[in-house]
C-alpha positions in Angstrom: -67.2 3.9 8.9 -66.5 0.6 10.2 -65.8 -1.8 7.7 -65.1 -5.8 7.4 -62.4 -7.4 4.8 -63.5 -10.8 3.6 -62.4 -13.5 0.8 -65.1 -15.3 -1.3 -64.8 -18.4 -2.5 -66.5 -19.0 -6.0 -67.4 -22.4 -5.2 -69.5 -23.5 -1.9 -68.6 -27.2 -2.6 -66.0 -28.7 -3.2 -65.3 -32.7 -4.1 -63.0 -34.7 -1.4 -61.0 -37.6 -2.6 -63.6 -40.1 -2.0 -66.0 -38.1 -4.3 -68.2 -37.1 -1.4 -69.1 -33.1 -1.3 -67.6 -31.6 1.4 -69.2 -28.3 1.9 -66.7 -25.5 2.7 -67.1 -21.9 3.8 -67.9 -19.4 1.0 -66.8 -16.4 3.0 -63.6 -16.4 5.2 -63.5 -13.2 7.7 -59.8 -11.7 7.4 -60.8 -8.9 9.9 -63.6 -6.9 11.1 -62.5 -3.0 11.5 -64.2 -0.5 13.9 -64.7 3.1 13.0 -61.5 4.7 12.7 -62.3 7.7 15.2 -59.2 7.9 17.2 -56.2 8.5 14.8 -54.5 11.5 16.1 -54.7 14.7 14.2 -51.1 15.2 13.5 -48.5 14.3 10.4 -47.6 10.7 9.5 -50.6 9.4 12.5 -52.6 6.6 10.8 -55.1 4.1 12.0 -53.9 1.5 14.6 -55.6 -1.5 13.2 -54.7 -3.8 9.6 -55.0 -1.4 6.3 -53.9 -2.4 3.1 -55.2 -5.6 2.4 -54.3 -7.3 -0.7 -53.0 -11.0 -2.3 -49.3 -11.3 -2.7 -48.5 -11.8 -6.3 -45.9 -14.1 -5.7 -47.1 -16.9 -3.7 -51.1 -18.4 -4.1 -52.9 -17.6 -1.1 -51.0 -15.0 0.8 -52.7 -12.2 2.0 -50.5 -9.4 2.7 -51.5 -6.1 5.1 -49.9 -3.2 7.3 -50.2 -2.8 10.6 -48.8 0.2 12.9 -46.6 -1.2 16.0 -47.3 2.3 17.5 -50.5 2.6 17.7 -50.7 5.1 15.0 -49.3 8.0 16.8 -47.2 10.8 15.0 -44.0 10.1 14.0 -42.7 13.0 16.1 -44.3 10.7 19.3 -41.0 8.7 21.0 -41.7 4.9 20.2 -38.3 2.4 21.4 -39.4 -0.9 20.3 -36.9 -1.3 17.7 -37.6 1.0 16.0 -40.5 -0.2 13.5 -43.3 1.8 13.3 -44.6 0.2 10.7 -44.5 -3.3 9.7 -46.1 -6.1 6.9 -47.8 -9.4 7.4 -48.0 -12.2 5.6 -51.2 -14.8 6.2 -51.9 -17.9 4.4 -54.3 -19.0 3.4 -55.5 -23.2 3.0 -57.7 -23.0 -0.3 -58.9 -26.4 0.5 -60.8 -25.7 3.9 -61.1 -21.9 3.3 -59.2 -21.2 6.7 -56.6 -18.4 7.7 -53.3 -19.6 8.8 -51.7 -17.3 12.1 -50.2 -14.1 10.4 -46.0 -13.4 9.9 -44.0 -10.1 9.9 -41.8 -9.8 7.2 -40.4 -6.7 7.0 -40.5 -3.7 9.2 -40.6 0.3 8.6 -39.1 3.0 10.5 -41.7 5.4 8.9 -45.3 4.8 7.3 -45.9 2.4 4.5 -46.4 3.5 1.2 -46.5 1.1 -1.6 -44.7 -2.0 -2.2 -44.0 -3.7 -6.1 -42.8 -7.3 -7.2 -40.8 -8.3 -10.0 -41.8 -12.1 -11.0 -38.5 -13.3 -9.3 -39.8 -12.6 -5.8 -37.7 -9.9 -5.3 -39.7 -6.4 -4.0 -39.7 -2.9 -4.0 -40.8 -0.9 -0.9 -41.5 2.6 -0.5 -42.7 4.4 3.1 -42.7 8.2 3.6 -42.5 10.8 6.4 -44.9 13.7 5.6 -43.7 16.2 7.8 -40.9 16.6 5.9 -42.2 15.1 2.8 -39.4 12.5 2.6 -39.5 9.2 1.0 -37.6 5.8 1.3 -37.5 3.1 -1.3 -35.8 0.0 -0.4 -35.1 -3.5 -2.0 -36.8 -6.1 -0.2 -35.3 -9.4 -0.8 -37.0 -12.4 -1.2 -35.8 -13.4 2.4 -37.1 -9.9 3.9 -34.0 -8.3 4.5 -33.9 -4.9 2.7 -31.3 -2.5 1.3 -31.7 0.9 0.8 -32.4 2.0 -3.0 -33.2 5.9 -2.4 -34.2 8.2 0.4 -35.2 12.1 -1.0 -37.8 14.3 -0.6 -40.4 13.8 -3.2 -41.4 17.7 -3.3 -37.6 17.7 -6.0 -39.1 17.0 -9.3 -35.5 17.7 -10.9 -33.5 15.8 -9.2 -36.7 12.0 -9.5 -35.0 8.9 -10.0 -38.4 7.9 -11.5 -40.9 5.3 -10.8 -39.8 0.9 -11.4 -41.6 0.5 -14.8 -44.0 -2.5 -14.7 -45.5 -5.1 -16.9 -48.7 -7.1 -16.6 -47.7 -10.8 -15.4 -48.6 -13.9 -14.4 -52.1 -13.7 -12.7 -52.7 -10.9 -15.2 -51.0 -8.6 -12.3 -48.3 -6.1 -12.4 -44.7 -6.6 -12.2 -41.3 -4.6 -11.7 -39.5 -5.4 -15.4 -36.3 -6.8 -14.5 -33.8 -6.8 -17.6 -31.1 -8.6 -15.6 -31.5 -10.1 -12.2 -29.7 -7.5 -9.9 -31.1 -4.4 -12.6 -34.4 -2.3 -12.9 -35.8 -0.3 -15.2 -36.8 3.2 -13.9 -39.5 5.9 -15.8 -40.3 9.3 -15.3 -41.3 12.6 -16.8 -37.8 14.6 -16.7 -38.8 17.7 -15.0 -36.2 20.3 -15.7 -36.2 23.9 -16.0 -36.4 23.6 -19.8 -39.5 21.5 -19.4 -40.1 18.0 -18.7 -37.6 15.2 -20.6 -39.2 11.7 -20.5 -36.6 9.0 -19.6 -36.5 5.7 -18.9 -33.3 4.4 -17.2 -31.8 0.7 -16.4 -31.0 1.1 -12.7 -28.0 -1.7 -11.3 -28.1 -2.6 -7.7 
């Protein structure tokens, strides 16, 4: 089905600095989706228009989405433009007038997006996958966009998992990537082995 991605405000009106109500919009439109009928039926294809809507925990008012540069096609499809096939907006957005600033790339994927994690320093974690081979990349993202490759594995080896950034409920009451040292992680997992599974949690330095 198609579906439409909105912010409400809690509060219609809003005071101006000559104590006059202003009256401001309730609902701002962040985009109206058709019905995704047309995603090809092969691995790693994906819908062509914004998914993955959510606020950025770092900054007030960001909304953060994906959007394929492909149009959605199977990895296995050629695609040139540099690469990306995948790649994350930013948009701001004005709290005062309830209006959505233009929308900015800052960071681009070679495969599909995943997931992506903040620790309360800005810094981010990334993760995109390629299902045909079920592969998986995480990267660093730093807090200017570039990003350095933490891990790329298939995530069908249980033995051999790094584990999963361990997170702590933060500012905003969201969650965060613990950081015990500013260029460190902390990393969790189960331990899968052929003697059963060890639970672990590591400190990971990058």
């Amino acid at each position: 089905f198609g579906k439409d991605v909105q912010i409400w405000s809690l509060e219609e009106e809003k005071s101006s600095s000559s104590g006059d109500q202003k009256e401001v919009a309730a609902v701002v439109e962040v985009a109206s989706l058709p019905v995704d009928d047309e995603i090809p039926l092969s691995y790693d294809a994906c819908s062509r228009h914004p998914r993955s809507f959510h606020f950025h925990p770092c900054h007030d008012h960001t909304v953060v989405y994906v959007q394929a540069l492909d149009g959605g096609e199977s990895l296995a499809e050629p695609f040139e433009e540099g690469g990306d096939r995948d790649a994350m907006y930013a948009q701001p957005l004005d709290a005062t007038t309830m209006t959505l600033g233009p929308p900015t790339k800052f960071v681009g994927l070679e495969w599909r997006y995943s997931d992506l994690d903040f620790c309360e320093s800005g810094l981010g974690i990334i993760e995109e996958y390629r299902w045909k081979d079920r592969m998986e990349r995480k990267w660093i993202l730093e807090t200017d966009g570039t990003k350095r490759l933490l891990w790329q594995r298939s995530w069908e080896d249980r033995y051999t998992a790094p584990g999963e950034p361990l997170t702590r409920r933060g500012a905003r009451g969201r969650y965060f990537i613990v950081q015990p040292s500013p260029t460190s992680i902390y990393l969790q997992g189960s331990g899968a082995s052929a003697l059963g599974d060890r639970p672990f949690l590591d400190r990971l330095d990058f």
